[in-house]
C-alpha positions in Angstrom: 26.0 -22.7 5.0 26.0 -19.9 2.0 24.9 -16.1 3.8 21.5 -16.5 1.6 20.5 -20.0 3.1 21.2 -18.9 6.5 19.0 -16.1 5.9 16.2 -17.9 4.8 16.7 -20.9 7.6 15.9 -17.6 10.0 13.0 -16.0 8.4 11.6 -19.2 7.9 12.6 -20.1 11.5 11.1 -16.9 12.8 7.9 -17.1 10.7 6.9 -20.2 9.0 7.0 -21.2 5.7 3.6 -20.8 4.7 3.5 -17.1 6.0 6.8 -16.3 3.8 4.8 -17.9 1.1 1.8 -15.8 1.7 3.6 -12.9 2.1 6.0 -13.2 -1.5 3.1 -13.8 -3.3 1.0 -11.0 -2.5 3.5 -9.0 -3.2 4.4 -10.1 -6.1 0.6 -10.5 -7.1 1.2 -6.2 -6.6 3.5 -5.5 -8.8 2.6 -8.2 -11.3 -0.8 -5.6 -11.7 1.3 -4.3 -14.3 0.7 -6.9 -16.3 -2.8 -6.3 -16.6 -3.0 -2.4 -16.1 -1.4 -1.8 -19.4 -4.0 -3.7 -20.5 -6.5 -1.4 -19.4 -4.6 1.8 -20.5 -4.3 0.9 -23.8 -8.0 -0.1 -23.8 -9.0 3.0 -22.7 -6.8 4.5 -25.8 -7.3 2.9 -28.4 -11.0 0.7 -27.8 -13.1 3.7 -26.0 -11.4 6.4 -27.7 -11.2 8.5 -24.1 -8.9 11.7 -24.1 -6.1 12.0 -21.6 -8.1 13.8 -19.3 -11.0 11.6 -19.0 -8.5 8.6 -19.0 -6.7 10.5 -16.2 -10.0 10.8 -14.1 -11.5 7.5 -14.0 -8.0 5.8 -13.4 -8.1 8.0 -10.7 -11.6 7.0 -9.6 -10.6 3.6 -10.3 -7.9 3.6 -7.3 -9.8 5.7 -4.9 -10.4 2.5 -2.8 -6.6 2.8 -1.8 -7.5 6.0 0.0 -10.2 4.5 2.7 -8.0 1.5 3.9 -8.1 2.4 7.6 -11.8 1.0 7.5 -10.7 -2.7 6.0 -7.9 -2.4 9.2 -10.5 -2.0 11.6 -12.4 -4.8 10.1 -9.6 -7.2 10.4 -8.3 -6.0 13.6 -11.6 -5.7 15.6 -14.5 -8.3 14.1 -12.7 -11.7 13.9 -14.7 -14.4 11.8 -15.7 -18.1 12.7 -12.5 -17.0 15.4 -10.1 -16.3 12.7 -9.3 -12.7 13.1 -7.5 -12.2 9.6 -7.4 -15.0 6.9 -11.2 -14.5 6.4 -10.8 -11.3 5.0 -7.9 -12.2 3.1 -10.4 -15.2 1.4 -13.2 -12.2 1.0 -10.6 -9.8 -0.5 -9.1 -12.7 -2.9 -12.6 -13.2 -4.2 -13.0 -9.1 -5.0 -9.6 -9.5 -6.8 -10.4 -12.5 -8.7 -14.2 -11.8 -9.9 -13.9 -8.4 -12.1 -11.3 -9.5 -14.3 -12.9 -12.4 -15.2 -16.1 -10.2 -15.9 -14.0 -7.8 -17.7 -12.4 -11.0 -19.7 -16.3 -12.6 -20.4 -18.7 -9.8 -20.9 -17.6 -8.0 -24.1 -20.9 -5.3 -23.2 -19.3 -4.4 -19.7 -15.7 -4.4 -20.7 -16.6 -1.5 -23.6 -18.5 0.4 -21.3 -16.1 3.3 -19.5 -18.9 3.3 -16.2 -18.9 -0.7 -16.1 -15.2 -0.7 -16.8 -14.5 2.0 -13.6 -17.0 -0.1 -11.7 -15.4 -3.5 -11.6 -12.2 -1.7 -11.5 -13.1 -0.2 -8.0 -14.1 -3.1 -7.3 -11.0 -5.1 -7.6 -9.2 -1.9 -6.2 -11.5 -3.2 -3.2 -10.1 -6.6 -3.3 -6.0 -5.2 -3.5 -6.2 -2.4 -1.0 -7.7 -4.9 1.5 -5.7 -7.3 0.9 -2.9 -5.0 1.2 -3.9 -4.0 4.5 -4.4 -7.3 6.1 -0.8 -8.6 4.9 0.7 -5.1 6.3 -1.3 -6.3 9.7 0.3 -9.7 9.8 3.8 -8.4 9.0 3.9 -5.6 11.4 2.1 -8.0 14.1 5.2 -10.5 13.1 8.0 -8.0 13.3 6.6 -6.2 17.1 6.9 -10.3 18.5 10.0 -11.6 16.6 12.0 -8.4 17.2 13.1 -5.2 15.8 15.8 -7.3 13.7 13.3 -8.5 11.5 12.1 -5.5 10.7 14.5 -4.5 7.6 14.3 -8.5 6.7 10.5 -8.3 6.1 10.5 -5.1 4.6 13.1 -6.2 1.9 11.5 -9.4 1.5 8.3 -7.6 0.6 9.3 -5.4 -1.5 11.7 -7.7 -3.6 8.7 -9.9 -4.2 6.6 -6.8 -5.5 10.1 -5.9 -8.1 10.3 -9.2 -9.1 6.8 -9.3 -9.9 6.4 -5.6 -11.5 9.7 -7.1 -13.2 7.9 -9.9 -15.1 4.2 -8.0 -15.4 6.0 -5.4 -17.1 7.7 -7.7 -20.1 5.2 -9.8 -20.4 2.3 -6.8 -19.9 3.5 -5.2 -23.5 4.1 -8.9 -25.4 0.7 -9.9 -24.2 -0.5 -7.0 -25.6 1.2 -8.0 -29.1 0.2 -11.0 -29.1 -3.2 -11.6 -27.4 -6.8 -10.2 -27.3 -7.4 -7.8 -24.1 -9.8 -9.9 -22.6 -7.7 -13.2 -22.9 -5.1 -10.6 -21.2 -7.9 -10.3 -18.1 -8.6 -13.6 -17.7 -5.0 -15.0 -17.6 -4.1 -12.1 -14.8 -7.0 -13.8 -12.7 -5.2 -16.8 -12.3 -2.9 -14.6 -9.6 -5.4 -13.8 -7.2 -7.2 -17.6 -7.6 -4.1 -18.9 -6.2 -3.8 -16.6 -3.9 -7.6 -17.4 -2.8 -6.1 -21.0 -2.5 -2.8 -20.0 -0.3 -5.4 -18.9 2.4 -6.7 -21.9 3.3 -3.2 -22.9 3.7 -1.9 -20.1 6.2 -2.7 -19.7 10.0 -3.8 -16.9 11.5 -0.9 -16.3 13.5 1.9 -17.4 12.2 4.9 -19.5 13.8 7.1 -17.2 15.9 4.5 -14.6 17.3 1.0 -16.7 18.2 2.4 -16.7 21.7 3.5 -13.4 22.5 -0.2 -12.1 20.8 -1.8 -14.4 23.1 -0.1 -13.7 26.4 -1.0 -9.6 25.8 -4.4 -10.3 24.4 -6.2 -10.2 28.4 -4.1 -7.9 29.6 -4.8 -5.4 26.1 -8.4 -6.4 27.2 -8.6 -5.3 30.2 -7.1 -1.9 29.9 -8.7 -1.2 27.5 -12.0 -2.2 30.2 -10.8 0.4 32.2 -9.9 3.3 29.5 -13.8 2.9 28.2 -15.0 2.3 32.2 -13.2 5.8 33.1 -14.3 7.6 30.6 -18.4 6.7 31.0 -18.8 5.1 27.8 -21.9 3.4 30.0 -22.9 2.7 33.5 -23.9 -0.8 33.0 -20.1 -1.4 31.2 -18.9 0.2 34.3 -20.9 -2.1 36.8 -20.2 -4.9 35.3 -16.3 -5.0 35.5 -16.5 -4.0 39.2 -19.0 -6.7 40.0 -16.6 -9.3 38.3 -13.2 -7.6 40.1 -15.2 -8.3 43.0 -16.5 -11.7 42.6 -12.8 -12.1 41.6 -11.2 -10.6 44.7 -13.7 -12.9 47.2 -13.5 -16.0 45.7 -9.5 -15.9 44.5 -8.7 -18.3 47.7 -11.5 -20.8 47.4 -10.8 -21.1 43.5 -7.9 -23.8 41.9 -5.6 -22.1 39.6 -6.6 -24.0 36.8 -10.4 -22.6 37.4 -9.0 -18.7 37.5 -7.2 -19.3 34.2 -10.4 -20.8 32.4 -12.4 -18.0 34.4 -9.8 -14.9 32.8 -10.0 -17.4 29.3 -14.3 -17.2 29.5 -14.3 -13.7 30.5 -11.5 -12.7 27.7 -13.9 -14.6 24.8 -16.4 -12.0 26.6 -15.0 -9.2 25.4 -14.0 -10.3 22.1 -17.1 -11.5 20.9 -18.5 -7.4 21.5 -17.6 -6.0 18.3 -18.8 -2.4 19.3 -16.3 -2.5 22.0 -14.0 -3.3 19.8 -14.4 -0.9 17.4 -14.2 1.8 20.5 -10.9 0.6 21.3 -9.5 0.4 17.9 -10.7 3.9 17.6 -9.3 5.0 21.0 -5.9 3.7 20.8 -5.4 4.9 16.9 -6.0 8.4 18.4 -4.0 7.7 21.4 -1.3 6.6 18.7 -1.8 9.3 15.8 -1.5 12.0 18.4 2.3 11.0 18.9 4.2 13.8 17.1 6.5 11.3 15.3 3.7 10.0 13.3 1.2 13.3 12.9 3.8 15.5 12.1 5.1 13.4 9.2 1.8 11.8 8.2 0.6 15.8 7.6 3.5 16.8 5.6 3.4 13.3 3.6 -0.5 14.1 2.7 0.8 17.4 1.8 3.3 16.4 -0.3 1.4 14.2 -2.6 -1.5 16.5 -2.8 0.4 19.6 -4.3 2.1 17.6 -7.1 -0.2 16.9 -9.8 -0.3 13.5 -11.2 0.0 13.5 -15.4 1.2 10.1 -15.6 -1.9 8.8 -17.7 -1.5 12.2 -20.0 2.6 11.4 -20.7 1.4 7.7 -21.1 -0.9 9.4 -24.3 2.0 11.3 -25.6 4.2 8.7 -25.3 2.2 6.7 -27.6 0.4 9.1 -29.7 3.1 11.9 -30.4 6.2 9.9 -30.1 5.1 6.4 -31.7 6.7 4.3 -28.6 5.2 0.7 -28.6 3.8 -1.3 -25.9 6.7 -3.8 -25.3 8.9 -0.8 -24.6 7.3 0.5 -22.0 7.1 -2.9 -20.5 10.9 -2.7 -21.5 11.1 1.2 -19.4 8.8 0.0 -16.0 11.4 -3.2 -16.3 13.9 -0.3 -15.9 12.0 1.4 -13.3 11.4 -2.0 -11.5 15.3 -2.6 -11.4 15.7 1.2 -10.4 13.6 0.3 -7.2 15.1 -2.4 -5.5 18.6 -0.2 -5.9 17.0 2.9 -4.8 15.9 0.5 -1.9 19.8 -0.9 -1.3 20.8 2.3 -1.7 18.8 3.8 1.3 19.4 0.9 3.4 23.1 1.2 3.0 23.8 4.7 3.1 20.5 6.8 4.0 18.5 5.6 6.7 20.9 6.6 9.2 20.4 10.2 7.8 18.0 13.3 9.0 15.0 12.6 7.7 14.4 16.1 6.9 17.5 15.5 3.9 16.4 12.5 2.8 13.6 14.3 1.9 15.3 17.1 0.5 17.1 14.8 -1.7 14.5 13.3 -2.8 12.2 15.9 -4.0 14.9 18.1 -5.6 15.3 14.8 -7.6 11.5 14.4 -9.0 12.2 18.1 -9.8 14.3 16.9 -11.6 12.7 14.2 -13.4 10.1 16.8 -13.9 12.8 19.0 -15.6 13.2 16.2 -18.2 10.4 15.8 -19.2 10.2 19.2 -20.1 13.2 18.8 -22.2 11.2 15.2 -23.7 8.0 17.7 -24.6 10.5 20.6 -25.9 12.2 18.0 -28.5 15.1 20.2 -26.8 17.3 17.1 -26.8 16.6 16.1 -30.2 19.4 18.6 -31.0 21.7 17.2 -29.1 21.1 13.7 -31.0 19.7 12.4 -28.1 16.6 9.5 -28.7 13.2 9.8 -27.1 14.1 6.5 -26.1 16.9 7.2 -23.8 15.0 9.9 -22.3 12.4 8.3 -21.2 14.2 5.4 -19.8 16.4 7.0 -18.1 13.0 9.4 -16.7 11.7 6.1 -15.8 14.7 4.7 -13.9 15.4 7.7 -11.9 12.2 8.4 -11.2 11.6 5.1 -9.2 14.6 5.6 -7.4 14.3 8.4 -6.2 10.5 8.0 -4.7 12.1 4.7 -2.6 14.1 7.6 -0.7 10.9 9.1 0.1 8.5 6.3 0.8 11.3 3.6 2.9 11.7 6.1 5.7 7.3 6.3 6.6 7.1 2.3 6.1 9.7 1.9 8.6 8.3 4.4 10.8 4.6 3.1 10.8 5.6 -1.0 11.3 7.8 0.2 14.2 4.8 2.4 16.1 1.9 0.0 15.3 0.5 -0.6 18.3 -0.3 -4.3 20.1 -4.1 -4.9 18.4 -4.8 -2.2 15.9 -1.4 -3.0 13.4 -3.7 -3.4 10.6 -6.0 0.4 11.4 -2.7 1.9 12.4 -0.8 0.9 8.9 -3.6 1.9 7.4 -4.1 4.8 8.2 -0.2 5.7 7.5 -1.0 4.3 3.7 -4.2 5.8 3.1 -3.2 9.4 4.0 -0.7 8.7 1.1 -3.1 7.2 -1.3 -5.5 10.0 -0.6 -2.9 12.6 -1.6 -1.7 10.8 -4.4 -5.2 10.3 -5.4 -6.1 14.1 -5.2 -3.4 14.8 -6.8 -4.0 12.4 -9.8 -7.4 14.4 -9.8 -5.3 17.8 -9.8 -3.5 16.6 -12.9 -6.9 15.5 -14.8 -8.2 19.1 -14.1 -5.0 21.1 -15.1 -4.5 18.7 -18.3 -8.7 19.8 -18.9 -8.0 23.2 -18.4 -5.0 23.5 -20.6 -6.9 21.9 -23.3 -4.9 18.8 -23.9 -6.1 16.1 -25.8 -4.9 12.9 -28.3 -4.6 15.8 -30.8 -3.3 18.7 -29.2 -0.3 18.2 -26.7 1.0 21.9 -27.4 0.2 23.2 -23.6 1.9 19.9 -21.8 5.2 21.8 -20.9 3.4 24.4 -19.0 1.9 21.4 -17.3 4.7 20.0 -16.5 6.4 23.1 -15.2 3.3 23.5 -13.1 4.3 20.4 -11.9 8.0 21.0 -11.1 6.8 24.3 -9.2 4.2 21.7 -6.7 7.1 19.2 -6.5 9.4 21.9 -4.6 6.4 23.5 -2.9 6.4 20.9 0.2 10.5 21.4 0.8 9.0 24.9 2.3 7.1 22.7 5.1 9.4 20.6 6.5 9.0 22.0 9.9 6.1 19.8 10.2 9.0 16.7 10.4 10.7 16.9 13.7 14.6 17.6 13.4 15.5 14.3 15.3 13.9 11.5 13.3 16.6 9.9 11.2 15.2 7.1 8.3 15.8 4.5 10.3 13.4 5.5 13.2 15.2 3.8 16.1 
């Protein structure tokens, strides 16, 4: 049998069909956003007439939901529904996804309207990031059963799906935008998240390969964490009731068939799952038992850090990509394709040669490379290469390409790390929480970059002050290498 066959016989040995399924397509629902998102970018442009600033802002509002995922973990991990602990949340998320961009593609009144159009975009940000965290859940649930081997498999497999996807959202984003109205754009991207909607009723909660090994620790997780809570005098009555029952237990163990003890431990363990406050204790007491382990506070404060002091101009270049230097739609589909490409090498590339590394160089390396990136486009704003007879073209696909690249080398290493230390019972909160400290900082950051593009005056007319913005930039992206004490000198990339 060919190497790739035999690879997908295992996984779907390992996991199930239907999970795989699930999985792919969530993924590639994620990067096929791109589809749509230049959509909304260009909307904001051209149909609201909003300057790079504002634009900058409300995309930034837009995705703040990203930054408070830890709650939607604790939701799926702790409160499980009609006794399905995940899927239900994965239907309810679907349904956030789907909704918005069908409003946005049927009500011309709320689709011209920046405060309805930040609204339902929140909204669906809802629907993504939730959906994001659930799947994360499953997968690291999946990989601590099956076995560390899997770990790299899943990880590749997820993000393949999301390139493939940001692959075919990004050409088709910029000839949809040639060729059809906006909101026809919005109502084809629903489509995605219907089916998805529809894959859920088709996928277990625990898929093939680790419904055992969650079952066989659920009592015993239970139980301790019983005692933690007990100890701790988080209420007498708690407390009197688990020693009466370890009692009762102790005098009547002899007189009692096996068969009644195990539907006894089975009665007692629906007990405890059907108290959501205790649940929600526990999640919260073993996420701080967890986050207090310096392999995962140490790097999750210098990670925050890191995102936080660059400031985010993305929507701004976007503007003067468009505005100043006359680039069309289907080429920036044509550059993220670039980018998309970029990724799943800058993923091979780590895998293969990097993850063995210190993760204090990886890190190195890859900041001194967005420095870089930064660098050019000084040189884009400059017109310093036009003298050299180089297009504006070339520079910004090759910004584009190394850009993407280079951030794998800085994100692969955390994913790794936070699948591998995710807890039994709180892999979604855990995750979460790993991710949202990232999307917070990116978020602020994104904010920084409205505020510095609004202070240096920049606007759809006036792009004169955008290098200093961009130096400003280069200066935050080197500002974190100063910190890497916070990452201990032991952890490699590959965590293990």
């Amino acid at each position: 049998m060919a190497p790739a066959g035999w690879w997908a016989g295992r996984m779907g040995a390992a996991f199930g069909a239907s999970f795989l399924w699930l999985l792919c397509f969530i993924y590639f629902i994620q990067g096929f956003r791109s589809f749509v998102w230049t959509a909304v970018s260009y909307q904001m442009k051209d149909m609201m007439k909003l300057s790079p600033s504002t634009s900058q802002f409300l995309v930034s509002l837009a995705y703040f939901p990203w930054s408070i995922k830890p709650v939607y973990g604790i939701l799926s991990d702790c409160i499980p529904i009609k006794q399905r602990k995940r899927i239900p949340y994965l239907i309810i998320s679907s349904c956030l996804s789907l909704f918005p961009w069908l409003i946005l593609g049927l009500s011309e009144t709320l689709r011209s309207s920046s405060n309805f159009l930040t609204a339902l975009l929140i909204v669906q940000n809802l629907g993504s990031a939730m959906t994001d965290v659930v799947i994360d859940a499953m997968v690291a649930e999946a990989v601590r059963s099956a076995g560390p081997e899997f770990a790299g498999d899943l990880q590749s497999l997820s993000w393949s799906s999301m390139a493939v996807g940001g692959i075919f959202g990004s050409l088709l984003g910029g000839y949809a935008l040639s060729n059809l109205p906006i909101h026809v754009i919005y109502v084809v991207f629903s489509a995605l998240p219907f089916f998805q909607l529809l894959s859920c009723f088709f996928v277990e909660d625990s898929p093939k390969g680790f419904r055992s090994a969650a079952d066989e620790h659920k009592y015993v997780d239970n139980q301790s964490v019983v005692s933690a809570f007990a100890e701790k005098g988080f209420g007498e009555s708690f407390r009197y009731e688990g020693t009466r029952r370890r009692k009762g237990t102790r005098k009547n163990n002899k007189r009692r068939p096996l068969s009644r003890t195990t539907e006894a431990n089975e009665k007692d363990n629906r007990s405890i799952n059907s108290w959501p406050c205790l649940s929600l204790r526990s999640a919260f007491f073993s996420l701080c038992t967890a986050f207090k382990q310096p392999t995962i506070l140490r790097p999750m404060t210098w990670f925050f850090f890191s995102n936080v002091t660059i400031p985010n101009i993305s929507t701004v270049m976007f503007y003067y990509q468009t505005e100043v230097l006359h680039l069309e739609a289907s080429f920036l589909g044509t550059a993220r394709v670039i980018g998309w490409f970029s990724l799943m090498l800058g993923t091979y590339i780590y895998n293969r040669y990097f993850k063995h590394k210190k993760l204090r160089n990886i890190i190195v390396f890859a900041h001194v490379g967005l420095a870089i990136i930064s660098l050019l486009d000084i040189i884009l704003v400059s017109r310093l290469h036009v003298q050299y007879g180089i297009a504006d073209k070339y520079m910004v696909l090759w910004g584009s390409a190394l850009a993407d690249a280079i951030n794998q080398f800085k994100m692969m290493p955390f994913l790794i790390l936070s699948g591998q230390l995710c807890p039994p019972g709180i892999e979604g909160t855990l995750f979460a929480l790993f991710m949202s400290i990232n999307n917070l900082g990116s978020t602020l950051g994104s904010f920084l970059g409205a505020a510095l593009a609004s202070a240096l005056n920049i606007s759809t007319a006036h792009f004169d002050n955008l290098a200093l913005g961009l130096g400003v930039q280069l200066i935050g992206t080197l500002l974190p290498i100063g910190f890497l004490f916070l990452i201990p000198k032991e952890v490699t990339g590959l965590t293990s």
